[in-house]
Chimera marker file (.cmm) of the C-alpha trace (Angstrom):
<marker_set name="trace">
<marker id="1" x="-19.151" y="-27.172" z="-16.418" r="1" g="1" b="0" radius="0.5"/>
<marker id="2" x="-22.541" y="-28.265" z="-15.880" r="1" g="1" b="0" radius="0.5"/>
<marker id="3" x="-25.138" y="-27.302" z="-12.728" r="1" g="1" b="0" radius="0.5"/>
<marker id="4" x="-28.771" y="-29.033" z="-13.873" r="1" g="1" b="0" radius="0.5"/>
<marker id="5" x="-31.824" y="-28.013" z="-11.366" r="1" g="1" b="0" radius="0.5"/>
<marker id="6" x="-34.838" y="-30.315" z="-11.110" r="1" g="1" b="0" radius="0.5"/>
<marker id="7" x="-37.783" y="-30.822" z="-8.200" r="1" g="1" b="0" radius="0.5"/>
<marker id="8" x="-39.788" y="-27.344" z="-9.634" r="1" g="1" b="0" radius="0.5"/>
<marker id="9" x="-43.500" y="-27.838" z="-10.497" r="1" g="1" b="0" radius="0.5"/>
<marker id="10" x="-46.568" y="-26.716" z="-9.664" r="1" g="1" b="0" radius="0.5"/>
<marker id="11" x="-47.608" y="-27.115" z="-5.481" r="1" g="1" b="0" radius="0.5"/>
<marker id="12" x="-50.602" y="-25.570" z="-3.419" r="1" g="1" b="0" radius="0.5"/>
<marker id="13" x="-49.755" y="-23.300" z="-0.529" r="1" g="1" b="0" radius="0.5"/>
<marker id="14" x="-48.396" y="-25.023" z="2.362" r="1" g="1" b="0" radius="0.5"/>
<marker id="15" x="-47.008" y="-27.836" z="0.532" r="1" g="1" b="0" radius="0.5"/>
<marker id="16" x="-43.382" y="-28.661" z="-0.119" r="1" g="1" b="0" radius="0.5"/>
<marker id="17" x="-41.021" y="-29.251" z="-2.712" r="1" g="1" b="0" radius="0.5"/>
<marker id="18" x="-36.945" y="-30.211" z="-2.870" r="1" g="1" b="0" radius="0.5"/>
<marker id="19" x="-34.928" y="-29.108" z="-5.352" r="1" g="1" b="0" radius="0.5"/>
<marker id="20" x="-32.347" y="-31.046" z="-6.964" r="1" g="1" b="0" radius="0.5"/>
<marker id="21" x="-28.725" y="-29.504" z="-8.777" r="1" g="1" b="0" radius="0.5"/>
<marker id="22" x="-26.594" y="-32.154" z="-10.064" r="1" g="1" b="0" radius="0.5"/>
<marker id="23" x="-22.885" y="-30.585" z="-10.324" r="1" g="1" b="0" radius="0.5"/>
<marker id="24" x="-19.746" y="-31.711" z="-13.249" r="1" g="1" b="0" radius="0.5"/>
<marker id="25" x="-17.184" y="-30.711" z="-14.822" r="1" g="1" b="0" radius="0.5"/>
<marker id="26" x="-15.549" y="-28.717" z="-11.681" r="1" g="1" b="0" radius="0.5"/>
<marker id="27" x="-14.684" y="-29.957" z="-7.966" r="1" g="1" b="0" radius="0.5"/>
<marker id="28" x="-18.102" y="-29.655" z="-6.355" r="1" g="1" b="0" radius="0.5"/>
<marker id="29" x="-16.640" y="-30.587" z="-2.958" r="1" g="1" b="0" radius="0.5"/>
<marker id="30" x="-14.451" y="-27.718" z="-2.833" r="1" g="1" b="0" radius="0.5"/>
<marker id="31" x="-17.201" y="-25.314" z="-4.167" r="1" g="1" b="0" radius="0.5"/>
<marker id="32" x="-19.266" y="-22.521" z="-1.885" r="1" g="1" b="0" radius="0.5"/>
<marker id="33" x="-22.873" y="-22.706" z="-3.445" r="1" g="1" b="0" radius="0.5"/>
<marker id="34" x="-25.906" y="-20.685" z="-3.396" r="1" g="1" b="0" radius="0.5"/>
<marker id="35" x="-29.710" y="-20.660" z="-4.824" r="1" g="1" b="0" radius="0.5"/>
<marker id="36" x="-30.832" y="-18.317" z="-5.896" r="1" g="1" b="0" radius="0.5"/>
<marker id="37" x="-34.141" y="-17.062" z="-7.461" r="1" g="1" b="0" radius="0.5"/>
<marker id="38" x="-36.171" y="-14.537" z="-9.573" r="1" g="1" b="0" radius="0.5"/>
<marker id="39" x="-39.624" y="-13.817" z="-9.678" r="1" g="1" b="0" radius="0.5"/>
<marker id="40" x="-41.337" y="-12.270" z="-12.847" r="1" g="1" b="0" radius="0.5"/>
<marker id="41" x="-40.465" y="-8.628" z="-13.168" r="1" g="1" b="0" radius="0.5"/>
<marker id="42" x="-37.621" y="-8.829" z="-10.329" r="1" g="1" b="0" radius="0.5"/>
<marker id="43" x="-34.388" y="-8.989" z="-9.945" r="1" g="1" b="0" radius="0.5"/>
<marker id="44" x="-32.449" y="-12.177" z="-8.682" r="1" g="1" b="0" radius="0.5"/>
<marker id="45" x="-32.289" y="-12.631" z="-5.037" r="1" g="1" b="0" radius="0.5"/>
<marker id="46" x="-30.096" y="-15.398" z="-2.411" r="1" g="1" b="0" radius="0.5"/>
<marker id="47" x="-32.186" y="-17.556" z="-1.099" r="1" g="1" b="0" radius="0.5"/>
<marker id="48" x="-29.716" y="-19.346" z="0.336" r="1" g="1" b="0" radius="0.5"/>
<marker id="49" x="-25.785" y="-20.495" z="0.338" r="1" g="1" b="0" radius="0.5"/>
<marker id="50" x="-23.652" y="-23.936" z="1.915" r="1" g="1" b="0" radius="0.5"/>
<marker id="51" x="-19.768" y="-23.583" z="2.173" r="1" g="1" b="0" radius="0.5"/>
<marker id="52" x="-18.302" y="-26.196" z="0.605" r="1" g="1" b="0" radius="0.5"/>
<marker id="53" x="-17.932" y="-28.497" z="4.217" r="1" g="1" b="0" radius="0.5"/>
<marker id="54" x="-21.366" y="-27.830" z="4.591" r="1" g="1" b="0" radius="0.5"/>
<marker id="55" x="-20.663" y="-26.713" z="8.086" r="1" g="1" b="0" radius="0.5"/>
<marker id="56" x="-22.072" y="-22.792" z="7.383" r="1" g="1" b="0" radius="0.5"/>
<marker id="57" x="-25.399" y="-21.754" z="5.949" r="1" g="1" b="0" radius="0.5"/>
<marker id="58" x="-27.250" y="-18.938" z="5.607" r="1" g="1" b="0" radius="0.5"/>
<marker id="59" x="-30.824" y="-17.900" z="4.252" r="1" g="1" b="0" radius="0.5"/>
<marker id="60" x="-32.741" y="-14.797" z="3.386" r="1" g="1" b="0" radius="0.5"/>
<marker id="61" x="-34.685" y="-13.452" z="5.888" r="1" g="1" b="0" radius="0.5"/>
<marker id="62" x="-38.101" y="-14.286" z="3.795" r="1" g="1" b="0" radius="0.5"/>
<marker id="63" x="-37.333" y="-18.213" z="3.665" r="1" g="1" b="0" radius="0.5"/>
<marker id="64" x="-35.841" y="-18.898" z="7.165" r="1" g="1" b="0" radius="0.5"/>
<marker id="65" x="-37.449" y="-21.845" z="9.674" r="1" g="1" b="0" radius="0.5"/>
<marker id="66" x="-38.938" y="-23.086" z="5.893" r="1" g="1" b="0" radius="0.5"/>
<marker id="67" x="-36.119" y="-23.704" z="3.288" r="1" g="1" b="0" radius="0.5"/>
<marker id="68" x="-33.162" y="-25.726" z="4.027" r="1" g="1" b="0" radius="0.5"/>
<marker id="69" x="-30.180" y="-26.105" z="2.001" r="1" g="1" b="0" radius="0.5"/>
<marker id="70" x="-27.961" y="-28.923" z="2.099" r="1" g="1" b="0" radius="0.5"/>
<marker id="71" x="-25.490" y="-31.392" z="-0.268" r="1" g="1" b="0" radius="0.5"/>
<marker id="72" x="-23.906" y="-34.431" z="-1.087" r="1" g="1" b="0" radius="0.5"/>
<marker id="73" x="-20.886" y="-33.964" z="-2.359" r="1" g="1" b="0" radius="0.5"/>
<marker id="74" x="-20.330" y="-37.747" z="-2.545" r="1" g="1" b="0" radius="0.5"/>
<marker id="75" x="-23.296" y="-37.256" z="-5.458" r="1" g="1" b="0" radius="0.5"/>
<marker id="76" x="-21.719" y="-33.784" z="-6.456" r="1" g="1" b="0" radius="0.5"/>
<marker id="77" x="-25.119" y="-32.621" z="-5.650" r="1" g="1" b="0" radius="0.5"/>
<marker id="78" x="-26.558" y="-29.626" z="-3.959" r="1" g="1" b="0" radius="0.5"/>
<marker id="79" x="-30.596" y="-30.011" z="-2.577" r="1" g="1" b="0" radius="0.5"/>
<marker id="80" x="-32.989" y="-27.321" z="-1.274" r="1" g="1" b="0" radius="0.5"/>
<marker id="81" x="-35.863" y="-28.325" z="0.755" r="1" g="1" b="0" radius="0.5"/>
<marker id="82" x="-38.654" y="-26.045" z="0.761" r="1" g="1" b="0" radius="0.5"/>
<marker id="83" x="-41.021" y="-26.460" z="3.126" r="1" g="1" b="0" radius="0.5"/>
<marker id="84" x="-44.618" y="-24.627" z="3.716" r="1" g="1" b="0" radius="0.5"/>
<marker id="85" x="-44.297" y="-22.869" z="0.460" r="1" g="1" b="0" radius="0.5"/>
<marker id="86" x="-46.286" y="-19.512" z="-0.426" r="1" g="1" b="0" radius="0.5"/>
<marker id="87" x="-47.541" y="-17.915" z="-3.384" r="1" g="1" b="0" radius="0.5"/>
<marker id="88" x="-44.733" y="-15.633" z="-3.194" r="1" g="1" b="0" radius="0.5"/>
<marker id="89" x="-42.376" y="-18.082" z="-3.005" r="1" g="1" b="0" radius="0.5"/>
<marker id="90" x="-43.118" y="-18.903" z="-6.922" r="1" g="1" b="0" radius="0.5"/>
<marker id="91" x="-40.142" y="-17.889" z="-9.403" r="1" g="1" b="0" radius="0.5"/>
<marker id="92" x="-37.808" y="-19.805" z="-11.327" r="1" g="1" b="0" radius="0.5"/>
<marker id="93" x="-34.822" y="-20.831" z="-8.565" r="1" g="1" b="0" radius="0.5"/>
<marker id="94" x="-30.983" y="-21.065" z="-10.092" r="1" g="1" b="0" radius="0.5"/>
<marker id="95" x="-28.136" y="-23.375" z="-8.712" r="1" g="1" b="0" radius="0.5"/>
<marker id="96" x="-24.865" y="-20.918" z="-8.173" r="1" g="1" b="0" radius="0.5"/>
<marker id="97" x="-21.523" y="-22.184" z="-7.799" r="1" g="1" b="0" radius="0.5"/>
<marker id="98" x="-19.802" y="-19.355" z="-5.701" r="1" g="1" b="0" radius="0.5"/>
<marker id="99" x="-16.373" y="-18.854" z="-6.923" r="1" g="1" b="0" radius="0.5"/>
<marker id="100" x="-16.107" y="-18.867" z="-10.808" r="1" g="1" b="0" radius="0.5"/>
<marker id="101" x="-20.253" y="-17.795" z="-10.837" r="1" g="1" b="0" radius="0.5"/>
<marker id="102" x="-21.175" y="-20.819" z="-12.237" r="1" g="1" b="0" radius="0.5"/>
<marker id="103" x="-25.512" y="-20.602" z="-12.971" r="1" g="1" b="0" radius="0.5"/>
<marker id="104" x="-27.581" y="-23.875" z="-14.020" r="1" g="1" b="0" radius="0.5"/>
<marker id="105" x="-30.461" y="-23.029" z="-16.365" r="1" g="1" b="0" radius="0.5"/>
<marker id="106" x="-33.047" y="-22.944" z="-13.690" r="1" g="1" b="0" radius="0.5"/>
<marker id="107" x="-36.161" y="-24.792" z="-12.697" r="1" g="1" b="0" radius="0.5"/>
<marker id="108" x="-39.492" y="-23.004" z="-12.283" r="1" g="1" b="0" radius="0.5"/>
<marker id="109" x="-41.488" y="-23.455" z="-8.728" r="1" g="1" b="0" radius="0.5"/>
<marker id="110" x="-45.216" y="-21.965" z="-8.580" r="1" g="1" b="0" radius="0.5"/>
<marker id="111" x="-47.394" y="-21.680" z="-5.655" r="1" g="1" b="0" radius="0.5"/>
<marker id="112" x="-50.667" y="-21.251" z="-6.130" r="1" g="1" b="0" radius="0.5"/>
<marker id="113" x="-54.140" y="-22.965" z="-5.116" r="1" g="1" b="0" radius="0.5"/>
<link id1="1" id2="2" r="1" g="1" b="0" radius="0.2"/>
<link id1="2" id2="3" r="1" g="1" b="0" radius="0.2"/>
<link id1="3" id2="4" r="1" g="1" b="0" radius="0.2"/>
<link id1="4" id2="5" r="1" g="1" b="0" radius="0.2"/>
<link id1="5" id2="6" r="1" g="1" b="0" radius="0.2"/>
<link id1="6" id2="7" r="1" g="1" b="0" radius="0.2"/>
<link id1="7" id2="8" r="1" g="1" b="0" radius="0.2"/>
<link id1="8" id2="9" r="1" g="1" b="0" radius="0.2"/>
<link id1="9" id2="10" r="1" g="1" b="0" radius="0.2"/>
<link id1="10" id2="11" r="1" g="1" b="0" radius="0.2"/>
<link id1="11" id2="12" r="1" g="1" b="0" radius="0.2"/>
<link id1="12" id2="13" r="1" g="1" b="0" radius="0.2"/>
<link id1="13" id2="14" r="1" g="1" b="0" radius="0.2"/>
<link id1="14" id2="15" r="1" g="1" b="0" radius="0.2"/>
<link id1="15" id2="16" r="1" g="1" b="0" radius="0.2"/>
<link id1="16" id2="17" r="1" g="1" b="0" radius="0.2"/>
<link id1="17" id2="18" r="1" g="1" b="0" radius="0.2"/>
<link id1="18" id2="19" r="1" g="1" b="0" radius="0.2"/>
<link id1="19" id2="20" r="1" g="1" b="0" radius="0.2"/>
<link id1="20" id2="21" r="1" g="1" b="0" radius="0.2"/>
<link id1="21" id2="22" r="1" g="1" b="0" radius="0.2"/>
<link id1="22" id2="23" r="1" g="1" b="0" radius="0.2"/>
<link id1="23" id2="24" r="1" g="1" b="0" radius="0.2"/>
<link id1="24" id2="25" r="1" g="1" b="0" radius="0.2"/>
<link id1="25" id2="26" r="1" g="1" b="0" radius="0.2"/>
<link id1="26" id2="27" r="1" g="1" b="0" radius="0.2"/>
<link id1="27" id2="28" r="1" g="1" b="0" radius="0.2"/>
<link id1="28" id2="29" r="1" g="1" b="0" radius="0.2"/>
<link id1="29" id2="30" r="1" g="1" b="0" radius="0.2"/>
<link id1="30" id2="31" r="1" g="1" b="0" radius="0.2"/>
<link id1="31" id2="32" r="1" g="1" b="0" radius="0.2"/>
<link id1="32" id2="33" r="1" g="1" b="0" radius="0.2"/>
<link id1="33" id2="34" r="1" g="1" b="0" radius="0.2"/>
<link id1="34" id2="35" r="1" g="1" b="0" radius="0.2"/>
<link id1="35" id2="36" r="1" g="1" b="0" radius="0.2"/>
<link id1="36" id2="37" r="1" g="1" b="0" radius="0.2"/>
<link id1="37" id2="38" r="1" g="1" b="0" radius="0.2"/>
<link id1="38" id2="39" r="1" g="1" b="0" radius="0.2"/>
<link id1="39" id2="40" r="1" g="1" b="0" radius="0.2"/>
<link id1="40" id2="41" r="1" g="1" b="0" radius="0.2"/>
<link id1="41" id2="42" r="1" g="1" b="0" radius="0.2"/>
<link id1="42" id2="43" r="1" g="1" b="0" radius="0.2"/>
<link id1="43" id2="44" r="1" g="1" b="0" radius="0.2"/>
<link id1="44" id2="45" r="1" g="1" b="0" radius="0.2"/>
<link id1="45" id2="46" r="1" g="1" b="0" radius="0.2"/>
<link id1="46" id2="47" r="1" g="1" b="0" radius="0.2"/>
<link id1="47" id2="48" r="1" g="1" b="0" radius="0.2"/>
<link id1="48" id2="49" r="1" g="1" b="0" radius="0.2"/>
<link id1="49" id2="50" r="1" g="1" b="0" radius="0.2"/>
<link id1="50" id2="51" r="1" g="1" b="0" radius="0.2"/>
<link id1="51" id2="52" r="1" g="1" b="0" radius="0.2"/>
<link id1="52" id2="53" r="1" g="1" b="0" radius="0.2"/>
<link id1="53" id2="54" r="1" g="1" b="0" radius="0.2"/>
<link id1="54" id2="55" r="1" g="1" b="0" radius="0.2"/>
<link id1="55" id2="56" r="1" g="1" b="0" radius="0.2"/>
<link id1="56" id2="57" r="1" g="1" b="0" radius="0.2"/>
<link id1="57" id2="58" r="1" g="1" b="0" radius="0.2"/>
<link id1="58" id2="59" r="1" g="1" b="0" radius="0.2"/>
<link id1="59" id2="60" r="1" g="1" b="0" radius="0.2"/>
<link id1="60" id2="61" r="1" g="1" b="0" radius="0.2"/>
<link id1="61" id2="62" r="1" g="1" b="0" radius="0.2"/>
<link id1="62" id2="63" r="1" g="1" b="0" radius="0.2"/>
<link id1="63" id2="64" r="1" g="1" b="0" radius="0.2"/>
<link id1="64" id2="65" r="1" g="1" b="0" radius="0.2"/>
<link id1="65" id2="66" r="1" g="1" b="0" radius="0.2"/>
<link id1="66" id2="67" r="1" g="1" b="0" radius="0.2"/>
<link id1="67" id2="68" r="1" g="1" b="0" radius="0.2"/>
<link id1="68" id2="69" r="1" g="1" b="0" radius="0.2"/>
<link id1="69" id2="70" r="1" g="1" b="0" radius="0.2"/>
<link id1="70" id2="71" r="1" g="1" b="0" radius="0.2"/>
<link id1="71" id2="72" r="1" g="1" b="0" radius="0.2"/>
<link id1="72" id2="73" r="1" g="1" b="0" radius="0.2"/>
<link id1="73" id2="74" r="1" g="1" b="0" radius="0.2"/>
<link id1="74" id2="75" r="1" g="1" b="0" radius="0.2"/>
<link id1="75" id2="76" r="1" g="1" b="0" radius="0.2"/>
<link id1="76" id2="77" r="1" g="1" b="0" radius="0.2"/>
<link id1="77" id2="78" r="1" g="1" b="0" radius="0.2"/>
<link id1="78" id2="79" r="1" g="1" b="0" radius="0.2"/>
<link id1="79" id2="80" r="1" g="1" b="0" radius="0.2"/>
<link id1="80" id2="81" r="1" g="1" b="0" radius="0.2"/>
<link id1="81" id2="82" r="1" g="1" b="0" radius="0.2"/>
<link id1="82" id2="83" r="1" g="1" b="0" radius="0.2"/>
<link id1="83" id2="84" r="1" g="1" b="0" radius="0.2"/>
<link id1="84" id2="85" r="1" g="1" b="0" radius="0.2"/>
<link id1="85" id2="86" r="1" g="1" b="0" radius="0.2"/>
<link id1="86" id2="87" r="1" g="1" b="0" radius="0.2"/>
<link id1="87" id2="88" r="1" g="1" b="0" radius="0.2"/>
<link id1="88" id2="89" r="1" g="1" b="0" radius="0.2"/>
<link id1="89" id2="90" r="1" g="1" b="0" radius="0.2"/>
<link id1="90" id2="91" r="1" g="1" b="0" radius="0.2"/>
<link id1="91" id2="92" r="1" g="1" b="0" radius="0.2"/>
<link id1="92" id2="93" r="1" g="1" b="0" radius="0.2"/>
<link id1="93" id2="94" r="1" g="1" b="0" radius="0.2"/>
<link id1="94" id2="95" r="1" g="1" b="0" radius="0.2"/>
<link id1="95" id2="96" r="1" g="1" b="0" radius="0.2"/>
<link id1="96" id2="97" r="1" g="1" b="0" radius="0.2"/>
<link id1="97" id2="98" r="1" g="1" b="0" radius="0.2"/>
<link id1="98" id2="99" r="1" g="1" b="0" radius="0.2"/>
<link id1="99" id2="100" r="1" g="1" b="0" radius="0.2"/>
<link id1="100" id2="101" r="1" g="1" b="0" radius="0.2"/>
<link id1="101" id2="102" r="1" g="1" b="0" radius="0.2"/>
<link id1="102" id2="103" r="1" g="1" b="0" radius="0.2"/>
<link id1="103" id2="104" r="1" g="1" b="0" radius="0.2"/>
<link id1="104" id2="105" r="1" g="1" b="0" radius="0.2"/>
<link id1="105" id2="106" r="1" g="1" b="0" radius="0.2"/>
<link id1="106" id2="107" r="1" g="1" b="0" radius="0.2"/>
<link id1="107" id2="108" r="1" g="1" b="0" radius="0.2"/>
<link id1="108" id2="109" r="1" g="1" b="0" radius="0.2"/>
<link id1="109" id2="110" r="1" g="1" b="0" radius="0.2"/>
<link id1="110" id2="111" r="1" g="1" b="0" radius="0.2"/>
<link id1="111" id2="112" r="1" g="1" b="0" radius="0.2"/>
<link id1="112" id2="113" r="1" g="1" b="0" radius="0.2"/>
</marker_set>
């Protein structure tokens, strides 16, 4: 089993990035997933989760109306789009796969001018 995040880096307040978590080794298209992040010196919080039709989504209160999760699971991939980004948005974000708690190795975003 695989998850491998990519689309962190460095971006200025405001800006966006999208996230990338390319899925093997299980059946993606079946699979509830979830991002999840953690800041320096916090615990690991949802961000956000897809069912596995897509169909149902929900977000943390913090990144509603600016993150948006979504997937292919033609690509077995998962994407979140992350949009007017804040300083306190910046923490390393994880790709979760829901049922057997699946974690990729994570991908760092910071936000900062």
């Amino acid at each position: 089993v695989q998850l491998v995040e990519s689309g962190g880096g460095l971006v200025q307040p405001g800006g966006s990035l999208r996230l990338s978590c390319a899925a093997s080794g299980f059946t993606f298209r079946s699979s509830d997933m979830s991002w999840y992040r953690q800041a320096p010196g916090k615990e690991r919080e949802l961000v956000a989760a897809i069912s596995w039709t897509g169909g149902n989504t929900n977000y943390a209160d913090s990144v509603k109306g600016r993150f948006t999760i979504s997937r292919d699971n033609a690509k077995n991939t998962l994407y979140l789009q992350m949009n007017n980004l804040k300083p306190e948005d910046t923490a390393v974000y994880y790709c979760h796969e829901r049922a057997f708690g699946y974690w990729g190795q994570g991908t760092q975003v910071t936000v900062s001018s």
